[in-house]
TIFI-626754 format. One record per residue (C-alpha): residue number from 1; x, z, y. Coordinates in steps of 0.25 Angstrom, whole numbers, padded with zeros to 4 digits, always signed. Example, Ala and Ser with C-alpha at 12.3 -4.5 7.8 and 13.67 -1.06 7.14 Angstrom:
% TIFI-626754
num: 1; x: +0049; z: +0031; y: -0018
num: 2; x: +0055; z: +0029; y: -0004
//
This chain:
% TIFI-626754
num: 1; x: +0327; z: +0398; y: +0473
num: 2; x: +0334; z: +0390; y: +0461
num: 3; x: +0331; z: +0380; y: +0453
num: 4; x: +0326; z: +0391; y: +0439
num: 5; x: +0319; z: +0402; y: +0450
num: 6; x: +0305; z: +0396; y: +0455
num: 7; x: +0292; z: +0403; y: +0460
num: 8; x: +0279; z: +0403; y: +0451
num: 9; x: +0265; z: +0402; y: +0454
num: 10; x: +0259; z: +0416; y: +0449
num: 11; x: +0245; z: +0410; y: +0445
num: 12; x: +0252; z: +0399; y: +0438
num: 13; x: +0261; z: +0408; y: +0431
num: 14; x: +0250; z: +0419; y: +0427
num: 15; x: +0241; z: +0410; y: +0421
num: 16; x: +0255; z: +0403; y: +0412
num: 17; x: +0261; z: +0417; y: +0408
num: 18; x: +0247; z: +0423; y: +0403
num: 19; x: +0248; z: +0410; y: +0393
num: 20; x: +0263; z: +0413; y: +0391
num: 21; x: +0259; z: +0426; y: +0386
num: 22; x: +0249; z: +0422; y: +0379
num: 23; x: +0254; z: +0410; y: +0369
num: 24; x: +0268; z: +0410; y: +0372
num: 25; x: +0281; z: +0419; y: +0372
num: 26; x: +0288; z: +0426; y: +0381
num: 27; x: +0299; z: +0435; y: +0385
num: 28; x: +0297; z: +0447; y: +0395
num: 29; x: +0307; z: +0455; y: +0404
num: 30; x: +0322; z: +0453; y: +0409
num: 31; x: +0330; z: +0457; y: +0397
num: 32; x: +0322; z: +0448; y: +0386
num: 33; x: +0320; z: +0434; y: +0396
num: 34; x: +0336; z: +0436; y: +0399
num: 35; x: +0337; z: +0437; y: +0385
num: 36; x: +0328; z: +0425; y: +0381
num: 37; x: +0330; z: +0415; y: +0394
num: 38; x: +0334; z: +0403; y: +0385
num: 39; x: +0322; z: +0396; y: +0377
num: 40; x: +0313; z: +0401; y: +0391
num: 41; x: +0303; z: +0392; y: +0395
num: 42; x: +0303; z: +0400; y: +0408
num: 43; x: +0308; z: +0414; y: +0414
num: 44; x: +0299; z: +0421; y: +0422
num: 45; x: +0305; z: +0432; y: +0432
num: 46; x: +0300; z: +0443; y: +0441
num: 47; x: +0301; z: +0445; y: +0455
num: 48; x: +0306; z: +0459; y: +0452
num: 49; x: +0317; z: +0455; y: +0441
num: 50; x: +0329; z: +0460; y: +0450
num: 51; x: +0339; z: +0448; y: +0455
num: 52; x: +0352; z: +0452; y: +0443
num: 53; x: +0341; z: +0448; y: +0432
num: 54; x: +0335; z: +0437; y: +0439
num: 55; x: +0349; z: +0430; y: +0440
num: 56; x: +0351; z: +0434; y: +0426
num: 57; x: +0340; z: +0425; y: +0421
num: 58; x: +0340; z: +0415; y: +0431
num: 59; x: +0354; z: +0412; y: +0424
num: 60; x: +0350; z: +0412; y: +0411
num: 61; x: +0337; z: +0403; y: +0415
num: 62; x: +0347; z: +0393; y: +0421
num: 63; x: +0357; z: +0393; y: +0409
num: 64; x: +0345; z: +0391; y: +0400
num: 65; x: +0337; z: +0380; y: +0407
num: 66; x: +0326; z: +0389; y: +0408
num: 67; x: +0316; z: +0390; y: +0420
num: 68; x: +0317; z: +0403; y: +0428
num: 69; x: +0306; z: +0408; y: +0439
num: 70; x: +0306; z: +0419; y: +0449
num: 71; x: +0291; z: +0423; y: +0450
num: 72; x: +0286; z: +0431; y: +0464
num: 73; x: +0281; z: +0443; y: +0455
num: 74; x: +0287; z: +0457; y: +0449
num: 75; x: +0287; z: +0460; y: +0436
num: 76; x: +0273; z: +0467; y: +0436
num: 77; x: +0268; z: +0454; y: +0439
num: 78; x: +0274; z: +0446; y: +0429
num: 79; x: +0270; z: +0456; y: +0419
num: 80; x: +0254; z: +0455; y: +0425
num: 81; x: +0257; z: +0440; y: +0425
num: 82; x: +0259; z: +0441; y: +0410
num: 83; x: +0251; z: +0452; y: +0406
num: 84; x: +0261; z: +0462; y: +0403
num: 85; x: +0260; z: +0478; y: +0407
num: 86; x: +0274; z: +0477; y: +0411
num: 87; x: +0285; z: +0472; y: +0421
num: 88; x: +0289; z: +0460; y: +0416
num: 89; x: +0303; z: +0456; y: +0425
num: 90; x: +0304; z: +0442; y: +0416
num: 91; x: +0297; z: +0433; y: +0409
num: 92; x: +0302; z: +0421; y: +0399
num: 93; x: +0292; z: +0411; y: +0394
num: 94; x: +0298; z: +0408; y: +0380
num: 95; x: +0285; z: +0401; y: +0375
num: 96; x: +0274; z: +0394; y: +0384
num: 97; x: +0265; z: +0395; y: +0375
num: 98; x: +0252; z: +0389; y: +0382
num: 99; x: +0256; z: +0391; y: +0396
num: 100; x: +0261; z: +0380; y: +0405
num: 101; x: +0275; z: +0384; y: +0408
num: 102; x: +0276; z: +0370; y: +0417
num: 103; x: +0267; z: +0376; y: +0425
num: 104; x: +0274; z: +0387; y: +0429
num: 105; x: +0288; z: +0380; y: +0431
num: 106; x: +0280; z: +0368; y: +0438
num: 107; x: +0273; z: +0380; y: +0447
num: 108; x: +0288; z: +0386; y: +0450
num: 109; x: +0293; z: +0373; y: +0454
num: 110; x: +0280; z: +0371; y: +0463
num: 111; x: +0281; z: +0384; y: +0470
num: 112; x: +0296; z: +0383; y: +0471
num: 113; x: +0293; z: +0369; y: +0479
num: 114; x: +0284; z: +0376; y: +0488
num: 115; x: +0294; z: +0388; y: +0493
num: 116; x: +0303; z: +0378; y: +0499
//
């Protein structure tokens, strides 16, 4: 696991992405977070986002300086994380809004301590 790839608590990031999509902006699916990685808070990847596109953003995330994580669920659970009636493959968190975004990149790097 590299240094942009980490592993988030899901209650952690359930309770931060309802008040993502709530108060702040975001970008959903591959083609438009590939588009917009630059200016990301965060990038937020499926389990079922196939290895060609993963390595695609992982790329852009490191040439940009902008976090990248790896969560353990498909893309239905990333949608019912966020509310949405559709696969959601990618997530990028533009604006905060009032969610903590330190708690979800402190939480990664926690659980990314703990698999060692």
């Amino acid at each position: 696991m590299n240094q942009e790839e980490f592993r988030v608590d899901t209650k952690v990031l359930a309770k931060n992405l309802r008040e993502v999509t709530k108060t702040g902006k975001f970008i959903l699916g591959y083609k438009a977070v590939s588009a917009s990685v630059k200016g990301s808070k965060i990038i937020l990847c499926s389990s079922s986002l196939n290895q060609d596109h993963l390595s695609n953003i992982q790329e852009m995330c490191k040439a940009s300086g902008v976090p990248m994580s790896r969560i353990e669920t498909n893309s239905l659970g990333l949608a019912k994380l966020i509310g949405k009636p559709f696969r959601v493959s990618a997530l990028s968190i533009k604006n905060q809004g009032d969610a903590d975004l330190t708690i979800i990149i402190e939480s990664t790097k926690s659980s990314e301590g703990k698999d060692s």
